[in-house]
KOLLO-378446 format. One record per residue (C-alpha): x, z, y; residue number from 0; residue in three letters. Coordinates in nm, 4 decimals. Layout:
BEGIN
        c1        c3        c2    i   aa
         X         Z         Y  NUM  Ala
...
***
This chain:
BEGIN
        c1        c3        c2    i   aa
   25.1364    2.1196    7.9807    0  Unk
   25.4389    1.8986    8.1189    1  Unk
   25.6344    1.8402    8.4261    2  Unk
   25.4782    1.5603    8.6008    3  Unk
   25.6946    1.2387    8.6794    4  Unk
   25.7017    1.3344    9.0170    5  Unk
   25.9927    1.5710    9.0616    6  Unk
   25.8827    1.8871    9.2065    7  Unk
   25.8248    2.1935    9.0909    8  Unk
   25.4786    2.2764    9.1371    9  Unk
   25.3536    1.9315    9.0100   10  Unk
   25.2075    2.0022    8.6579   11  Unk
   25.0136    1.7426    8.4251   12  Unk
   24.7797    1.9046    8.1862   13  Unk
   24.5612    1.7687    7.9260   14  Unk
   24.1543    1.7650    7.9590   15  Unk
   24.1418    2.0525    7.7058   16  Unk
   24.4079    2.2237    7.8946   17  Unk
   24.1871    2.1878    8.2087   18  Unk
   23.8734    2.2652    8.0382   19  Unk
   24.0398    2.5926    7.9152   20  Unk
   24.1366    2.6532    8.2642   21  Unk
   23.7882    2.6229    8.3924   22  Unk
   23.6393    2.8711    8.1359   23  Unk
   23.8420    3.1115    8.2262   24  Unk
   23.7782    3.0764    8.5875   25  Unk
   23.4006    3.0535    8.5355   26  Unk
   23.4292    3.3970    8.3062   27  Unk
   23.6447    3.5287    8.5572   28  Unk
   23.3385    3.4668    8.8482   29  Unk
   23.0691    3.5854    8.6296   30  Unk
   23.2457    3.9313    8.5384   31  Unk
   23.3296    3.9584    8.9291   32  Unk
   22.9459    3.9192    8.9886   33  Unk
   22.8452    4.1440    8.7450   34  Unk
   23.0450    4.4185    8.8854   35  Unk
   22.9449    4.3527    9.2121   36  Unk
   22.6054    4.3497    9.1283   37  Unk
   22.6237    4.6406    8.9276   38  Unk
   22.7746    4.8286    9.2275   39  Unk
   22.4592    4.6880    9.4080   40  Unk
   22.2315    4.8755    9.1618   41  Unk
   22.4156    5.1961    9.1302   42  Unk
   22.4134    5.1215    9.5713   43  Unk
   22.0498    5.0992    9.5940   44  Unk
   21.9447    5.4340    9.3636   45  Unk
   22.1810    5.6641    9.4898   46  Unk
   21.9574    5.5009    9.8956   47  Unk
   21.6669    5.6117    9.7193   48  Unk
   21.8581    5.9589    9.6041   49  Unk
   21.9136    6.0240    9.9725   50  Unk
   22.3248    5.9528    9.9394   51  Unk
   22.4760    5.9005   10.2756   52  Unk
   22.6349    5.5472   10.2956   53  Unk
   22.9727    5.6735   10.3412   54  Unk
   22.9364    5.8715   10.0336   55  Unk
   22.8149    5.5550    9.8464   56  Unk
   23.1055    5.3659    9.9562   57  Unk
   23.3403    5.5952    9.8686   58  Unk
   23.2232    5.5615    9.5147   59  Unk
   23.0648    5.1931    9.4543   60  Unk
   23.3814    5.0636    9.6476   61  Unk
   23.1151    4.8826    9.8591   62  Unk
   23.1732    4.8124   10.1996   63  Unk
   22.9025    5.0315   10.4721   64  Unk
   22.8211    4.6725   10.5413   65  Unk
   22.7331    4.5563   10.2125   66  Unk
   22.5478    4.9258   10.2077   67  Unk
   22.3469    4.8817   10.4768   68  Unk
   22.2335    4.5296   10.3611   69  Unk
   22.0773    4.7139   10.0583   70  Unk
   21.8421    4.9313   10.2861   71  Unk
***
């Protein structure tokens, strides 16, 4: 990575492997958010079927009572 021609700070050239790295790690990031969340979802949806109250789910999936209640 180097300091673009342009003189400010937050101006940064990178190189296409640079960028593809970069990319990867954002796509990895994404997937591992959406496997969590949809983890939560499944943990969500048994402890419905358990008779859990939604607050009580929330408090432990970190779920919002929206996101609960979409489940049902």
């Amino acid at each position: 990575m180097k300091k673009s021609s342009i003189d400010e700070p937050f101006i940064w050239e990178i190189s296409r492997e640079e960028e593809a790295e970069i990319r990867t790690q954002m796509r990895i990031k994404e997937a591992k958010k959406e496997g969590e969340t949809n983890k939560a979802n499944a943990i969500a949806k048994n402890m419905l079927e358990k008779g859990y109250s939604t607050k009580k789910i929330s408090e432990i999936t970190n779920l919002s009572i929206k996101d609960i209640e979409k489940l049902k």
